[in-house]
C-alpha positions as MATLAB code, in Angstrom:
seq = 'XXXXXXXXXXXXXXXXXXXXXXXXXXXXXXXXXXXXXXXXXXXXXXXXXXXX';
ca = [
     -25.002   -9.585   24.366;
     -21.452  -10.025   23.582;
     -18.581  -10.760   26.021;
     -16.021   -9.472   23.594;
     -14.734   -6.428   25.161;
     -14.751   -3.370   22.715;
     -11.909   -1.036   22.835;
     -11.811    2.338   21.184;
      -8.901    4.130   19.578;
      -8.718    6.879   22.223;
      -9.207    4.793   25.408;
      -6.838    1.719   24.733;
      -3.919    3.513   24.234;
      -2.820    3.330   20.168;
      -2.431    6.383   18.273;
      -4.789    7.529   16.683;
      -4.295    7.470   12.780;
      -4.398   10.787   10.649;
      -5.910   11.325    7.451;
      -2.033   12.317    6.257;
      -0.916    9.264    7.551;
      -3.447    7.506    4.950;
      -2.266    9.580    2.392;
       0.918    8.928    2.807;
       0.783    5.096    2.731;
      -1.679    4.871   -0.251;
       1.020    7.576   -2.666;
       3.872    4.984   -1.374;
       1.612    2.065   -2.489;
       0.684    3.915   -5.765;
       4.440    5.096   -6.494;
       5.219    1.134   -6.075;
       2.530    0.171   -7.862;
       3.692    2.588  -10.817;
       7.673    1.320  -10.366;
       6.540   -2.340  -10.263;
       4.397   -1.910  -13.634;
       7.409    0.333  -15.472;
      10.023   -2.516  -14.607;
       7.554   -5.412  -15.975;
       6.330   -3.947  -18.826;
      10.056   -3.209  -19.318;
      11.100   -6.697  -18.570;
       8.666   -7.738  -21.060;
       9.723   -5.310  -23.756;
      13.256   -6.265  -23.453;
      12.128  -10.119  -24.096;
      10.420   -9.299  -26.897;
      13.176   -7.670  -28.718;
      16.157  -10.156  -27.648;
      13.758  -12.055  -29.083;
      13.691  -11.621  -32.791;
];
């Protein structure tokens, strides 16, 4: 037995979260992700040729 109360998503009141929602987070966290990786690996070009 547990006394921790257990609440579901439809009885305590949050919204429940849509598969679109998901989506929509993880392609935000992948365009990131991509932008994050373009600027470093730019950075790091960049370095490399100033350089020489």
């Amino acid at each position: 037995m547990s006394i921790t109360p257990v609440a579901d998503g439809i009885t305590s009141g949050s919204p429940v979260r849509r598969v679109r929602h998901q989506a929509r987070e993880a392609a935000g966290l992948m365009a990131f992700s991509a932008v994050t990786s373009v600027g470093i690996a730019t950075a790091l070009l960049l370095l490399a040729h100033w350089g020489r």
